[in-house]
N, C-alpha and C positions, 0 to 999 in steps of 0.2 A: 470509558466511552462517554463520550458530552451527550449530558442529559435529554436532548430535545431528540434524540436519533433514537430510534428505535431497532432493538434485536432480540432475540430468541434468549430465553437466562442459558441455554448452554452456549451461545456464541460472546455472552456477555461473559460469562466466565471466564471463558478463553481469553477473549481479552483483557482482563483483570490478570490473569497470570502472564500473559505477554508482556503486559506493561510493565510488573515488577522484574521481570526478566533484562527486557529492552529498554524499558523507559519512555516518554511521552510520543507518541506517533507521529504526529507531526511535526515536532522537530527534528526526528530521525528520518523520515522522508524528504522532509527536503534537504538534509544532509543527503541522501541519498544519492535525490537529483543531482544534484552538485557532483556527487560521484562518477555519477553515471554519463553527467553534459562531460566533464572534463575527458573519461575514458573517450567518449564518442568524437570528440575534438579530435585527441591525440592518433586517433584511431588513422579517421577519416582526412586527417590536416583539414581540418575546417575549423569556423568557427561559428557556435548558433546562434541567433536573436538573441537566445535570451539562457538559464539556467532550466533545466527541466526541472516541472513546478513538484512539490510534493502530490498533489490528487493526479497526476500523470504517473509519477511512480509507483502509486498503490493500484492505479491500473492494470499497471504495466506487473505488479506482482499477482492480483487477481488473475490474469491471466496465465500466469504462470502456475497458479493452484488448478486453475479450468486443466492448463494440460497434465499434472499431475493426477487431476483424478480421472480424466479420459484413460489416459494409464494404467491406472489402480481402482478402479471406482468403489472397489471395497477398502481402501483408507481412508475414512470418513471426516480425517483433521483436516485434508485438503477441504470439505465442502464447509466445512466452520470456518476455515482463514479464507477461502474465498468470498464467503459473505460479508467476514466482516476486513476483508479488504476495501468493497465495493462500496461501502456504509461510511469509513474511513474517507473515501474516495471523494464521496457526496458531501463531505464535511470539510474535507479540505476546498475542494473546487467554491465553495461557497463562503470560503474565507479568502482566495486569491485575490487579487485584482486582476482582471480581464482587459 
């Protein structure tokens, strides 16, 4: 987790094991994006502006945690990767170019 961003030591944990897991965040999110523009391409025959950016993708997966845990709300990992998706989020969007 880059140091200036602030989380809870149990969300920072988790992160600390994700990462050993996964590996750096933001390089795998915007690999992600890249995944995800191409699928939506080929999907729709289009083509977008631009690559969907990595802090768009960790959005797009926080909210996927929000509906997991409207789901389950007694699975408590949903509300640790949701937070620190959104944290992720705010880290990338502030490294993009706009």
């Amino acid at each position: 987790m880059p140091k200036d961003l602030k989380v809870s030591k149990a969300d920072h944990k988790i992160y600390v094991e994700r990462k050993k897991r996964y590996g750096d965040h933001l390089h795998g999110h915007k690999n992600l994006g890249l995944l995800w523009t191409a699928l939506i391409q080929n999907h729709y025959g289009i083509r977008l502006a631009h690559p969907i950016p990595a802090s768009l993708a960790e959005l797009m997966m926080a909210a996927n945690k929000l509906n997991r845990a409207a789901v389950n709300p007694r699975w408590k990992d949903n509300y640790h990767d949701g937070r620190i998706y959104l944290t992720l989020a705010e880290d990338a969007a502030s490294k993009e170019k706009r």
